[in-house]
C-alpha positions as CSV (number, residue, x, y, z in Angstrom):
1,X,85.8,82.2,89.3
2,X,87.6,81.1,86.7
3,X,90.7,82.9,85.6
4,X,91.8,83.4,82.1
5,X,94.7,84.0,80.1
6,X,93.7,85.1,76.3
7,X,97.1,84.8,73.9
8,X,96.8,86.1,70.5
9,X,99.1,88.4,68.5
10,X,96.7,91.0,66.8
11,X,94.9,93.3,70.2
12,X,91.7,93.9,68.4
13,X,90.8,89.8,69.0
14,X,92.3,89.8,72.3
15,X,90.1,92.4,73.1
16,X,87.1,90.9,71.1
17,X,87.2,87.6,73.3
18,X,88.0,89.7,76.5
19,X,84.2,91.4,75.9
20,X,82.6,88.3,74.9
21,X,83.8,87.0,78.5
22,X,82.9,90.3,80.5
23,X,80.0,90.1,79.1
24,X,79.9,86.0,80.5
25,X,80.5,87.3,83.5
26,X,77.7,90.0,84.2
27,X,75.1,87.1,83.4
28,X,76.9,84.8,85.8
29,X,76.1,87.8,88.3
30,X,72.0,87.2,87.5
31,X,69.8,85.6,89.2
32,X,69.2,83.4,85.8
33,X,72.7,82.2,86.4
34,X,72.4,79.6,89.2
35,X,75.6,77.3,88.8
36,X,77.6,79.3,86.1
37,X,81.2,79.9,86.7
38,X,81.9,83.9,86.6
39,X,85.1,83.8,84.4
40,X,87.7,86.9,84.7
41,X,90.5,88.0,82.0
42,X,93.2,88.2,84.3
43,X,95.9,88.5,81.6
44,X,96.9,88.5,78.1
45,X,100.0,88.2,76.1
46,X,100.7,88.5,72.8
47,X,103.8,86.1,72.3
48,X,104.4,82.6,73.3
49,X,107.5,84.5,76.0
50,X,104.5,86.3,77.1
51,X,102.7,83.3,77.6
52,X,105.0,81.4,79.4
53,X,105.5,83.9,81.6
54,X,102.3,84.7,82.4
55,X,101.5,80.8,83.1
56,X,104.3,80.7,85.3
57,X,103.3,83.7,87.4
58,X,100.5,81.5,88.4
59,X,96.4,82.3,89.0
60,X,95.7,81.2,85.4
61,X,92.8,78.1,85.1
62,X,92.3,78.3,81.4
63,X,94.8,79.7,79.0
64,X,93.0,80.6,74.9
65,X,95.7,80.1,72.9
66,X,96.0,81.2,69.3
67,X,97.5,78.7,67.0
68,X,98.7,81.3,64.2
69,X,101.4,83.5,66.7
70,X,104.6,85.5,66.1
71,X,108.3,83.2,66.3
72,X,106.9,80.0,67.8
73,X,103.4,78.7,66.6
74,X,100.7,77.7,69.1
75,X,101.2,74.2,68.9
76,X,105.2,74.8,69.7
77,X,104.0,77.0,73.2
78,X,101.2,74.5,73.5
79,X,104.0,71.3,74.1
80,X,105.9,73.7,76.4
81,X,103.1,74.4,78.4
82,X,101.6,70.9,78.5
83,X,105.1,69.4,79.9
84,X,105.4,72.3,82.3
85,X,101.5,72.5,83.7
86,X,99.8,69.0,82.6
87,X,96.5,69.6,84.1
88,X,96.3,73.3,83.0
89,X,93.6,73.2,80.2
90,X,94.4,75.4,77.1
91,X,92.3,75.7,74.7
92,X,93.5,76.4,71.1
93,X,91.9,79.3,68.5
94,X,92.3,79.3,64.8
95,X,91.1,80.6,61.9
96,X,92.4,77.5,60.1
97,X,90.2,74.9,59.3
98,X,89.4,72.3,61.5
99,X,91.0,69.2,59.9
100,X,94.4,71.5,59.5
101,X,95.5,71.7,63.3
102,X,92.3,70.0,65.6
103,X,92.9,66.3,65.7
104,X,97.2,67.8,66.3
105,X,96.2,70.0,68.9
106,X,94.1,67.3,71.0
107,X,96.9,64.9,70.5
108,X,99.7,67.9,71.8
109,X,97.3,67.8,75.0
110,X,94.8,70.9,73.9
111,X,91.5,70.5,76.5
112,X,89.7,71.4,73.4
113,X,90.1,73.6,70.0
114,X,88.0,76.3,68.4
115,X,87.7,77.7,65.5
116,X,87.4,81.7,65.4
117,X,84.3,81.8,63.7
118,X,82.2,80.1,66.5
119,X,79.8,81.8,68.4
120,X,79.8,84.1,71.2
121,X,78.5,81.4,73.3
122,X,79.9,78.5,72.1
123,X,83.3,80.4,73.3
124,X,81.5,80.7,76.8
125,X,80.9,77.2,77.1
126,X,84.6,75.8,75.9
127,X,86.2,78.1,78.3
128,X,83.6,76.9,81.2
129,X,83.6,73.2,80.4
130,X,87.7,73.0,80.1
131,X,87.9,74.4,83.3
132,X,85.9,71.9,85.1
133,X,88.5,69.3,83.2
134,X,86.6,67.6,81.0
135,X,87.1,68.2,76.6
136,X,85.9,70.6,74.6
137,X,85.0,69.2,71.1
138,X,82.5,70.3,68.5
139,X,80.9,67.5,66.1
140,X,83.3,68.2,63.2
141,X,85.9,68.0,65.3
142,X,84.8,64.6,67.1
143,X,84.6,63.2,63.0
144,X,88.4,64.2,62.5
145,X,89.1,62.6,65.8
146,X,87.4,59.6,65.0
147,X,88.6,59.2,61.6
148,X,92.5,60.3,63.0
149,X,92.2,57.7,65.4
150,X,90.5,55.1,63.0
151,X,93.1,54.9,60.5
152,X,95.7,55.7,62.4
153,X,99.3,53.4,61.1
154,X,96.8,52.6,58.1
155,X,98.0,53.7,54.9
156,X,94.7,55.0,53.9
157,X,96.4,58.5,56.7
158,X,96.5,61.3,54.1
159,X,100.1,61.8,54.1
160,X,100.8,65.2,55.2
161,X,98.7,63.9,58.7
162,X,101.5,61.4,58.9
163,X,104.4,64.3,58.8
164,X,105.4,64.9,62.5
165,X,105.0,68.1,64.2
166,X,108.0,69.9,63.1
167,X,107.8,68.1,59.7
168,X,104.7,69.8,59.3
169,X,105.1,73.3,60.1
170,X,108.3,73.2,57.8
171,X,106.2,71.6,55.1
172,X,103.4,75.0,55.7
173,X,106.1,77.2,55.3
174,X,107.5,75.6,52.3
175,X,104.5,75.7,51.0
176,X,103.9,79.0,51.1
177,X,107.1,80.2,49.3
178,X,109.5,80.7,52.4
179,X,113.0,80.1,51.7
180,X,115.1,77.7,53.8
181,X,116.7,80.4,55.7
182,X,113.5,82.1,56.2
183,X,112.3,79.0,58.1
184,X,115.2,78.5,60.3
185,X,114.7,82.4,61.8
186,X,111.0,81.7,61.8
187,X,111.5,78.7,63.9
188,X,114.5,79.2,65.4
189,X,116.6,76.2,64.0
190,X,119.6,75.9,61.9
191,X,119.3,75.7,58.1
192,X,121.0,72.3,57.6
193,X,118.1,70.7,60.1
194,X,115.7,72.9,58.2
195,X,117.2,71.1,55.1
196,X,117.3,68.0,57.3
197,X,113.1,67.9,57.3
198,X,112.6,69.3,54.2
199,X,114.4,66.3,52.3
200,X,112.0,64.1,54.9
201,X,109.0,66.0,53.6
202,X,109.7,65.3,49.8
203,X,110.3,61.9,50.3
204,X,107.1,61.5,52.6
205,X,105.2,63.3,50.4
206,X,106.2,61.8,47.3
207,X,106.8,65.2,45.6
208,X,110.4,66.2,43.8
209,X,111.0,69.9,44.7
210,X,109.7,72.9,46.2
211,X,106.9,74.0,43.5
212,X,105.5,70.7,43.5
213,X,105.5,70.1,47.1
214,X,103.1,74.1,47.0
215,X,100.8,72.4,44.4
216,X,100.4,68.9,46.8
217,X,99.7,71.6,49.9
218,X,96.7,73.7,47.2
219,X,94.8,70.0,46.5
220,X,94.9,68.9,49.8
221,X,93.4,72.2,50.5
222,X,96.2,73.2,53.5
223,X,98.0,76.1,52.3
C-alpha cells in the first residue's frame, strides 16, 4: 500500500486527485491488477504547517505537493522537507509551465514534477513509480533537464534560470506588481533583505527599475 499525502490550497483539487487515486486503488483490487501498488490518501493539508506536520506524524510514502501554496511556496516546504526526510519522494504539481519551476524542483530534490493538466493516469503512474524510488519525468521535462544541465555556468543560461531560489520568487512577485512590503509578509522576510535581492535581481537581470524588470518577466514568458 502506498500511503499519500495530497497538499494543495484550493479543496476542490485535493479532492479531484484524492478520486483519481480511489479510483487507482479499486483497479489495484482486480484481478487485471497483478503487481500494482494499492495507493491510499491518508492525509491532506492545505498549508505548508499542515504539511510539515503531517510528514512528521509519520505513515506518509509519497507526499503531492503543490508548487503555487498560501505563505511559503512549494519549493520553500519542498527544501524543508527534503533536509528533514531525504528519501521521502515528493512529487511537485503546478499549473505553471514546465520550464518555470521543473528543472528547480528536481534540483530542490522533487522525485518527479507534474503538471496539473496531465492525465488521470499519468498521475497514477508518478505517484506509483516515486514510491518505488526511482524519478518521475515526462519528455518535456527530461529536455529542460538536459538543456539546464548542458549549459549549466555557460553564459548562454537565460538569466532569470541563473537567479537563485529566493532571487527568483522575489523577482515573480516583482513582477507581478507586489510592492516590497508586500513581499516581505508574503515570504516572511524583512524589507531591507527584500530590497537586499531585489537590487541583486536588477543587476542580474540587466533591467533598471520595477516596470522594466515586469516587461523582461512578459518576453520571457514567466509572469
Amino acid at each position: 500500500m502506498i500511503h499519500v499525502l495530497i497538499c494543495d490550497d484550493h479543496q476542490i483539487v485535493r479532492q479531484g486527485i484524492k478520486q483519481i487515486l480511489a479510483d487507482a486503488a479499486q483497479v489495484a483490487d482486480g484481478p487485471q491488477a497483478a503487481g500494482l501498488e494499492p495507493i491510499e490518501v491518508v492525509a491532506e493539508a492545505s498549508t505548508g504547517a499542515d504539511t510539515l506536520a503531517c510528514v512528521r506524524a509519520g505513515g506518509i510514502d509519497v507526499v503531492l505537493l503543490d508548487i503555487a501554496m498560501p505563505q511559503r511556496d512549494g519549493l520553500d516546504i519542498l527544501r524543508q522537507l527534503k533536509s528533514e526526510n531525504p528519501r521521502l519522494p515528493v512529487l511537485m504539481l503546478s499549473t505553471y509551465p514546465d520550464r518555470q519551476y521543473a528543472v528547480r524542483s528536481l534540483k530542490l530534490g522533487a522525485a518527479g514534477y507534474l503538471n496539473k493538466s496531465a492525465d488521470s493516469a499519468e498521475l497514477i503512474e508518478a505517484v506509483r513509480k516515486v514510491a518505488r524510488g526511482k524519478l518521475f519525468i515526462t519528455p518535456s521535462v527530461a529536455e529542460l533537464l538536459a538543456a539546464a544541465l548542458g549549459t549549466e555556468g555557460d553564459d548562454s543560461t537565460p538569466i532569470h534560470e541563473r537567479l537563485s531560489h529566493r532571487e527568483y520568487q522575489v523577482f515573480r512577485l516583482l513582477a507581478a506588481g507586489r510592492s516590497v512590503g508586500e513581499i516581505a509578509e508574503q515570504l516572511v522576510l524583512a524589507p531591507n533583505t527584500v530590497s537586499t535581492y531585489r537590487a541583486r535581481i536588477l543587476e542580474k537581470t540587466g533591467v533598471r527599475n520595477d516596470v522594466e524588470l515586469a516587461l523582461f518577466a512578459v518576453r520571457q514568458d514567466i509572469v
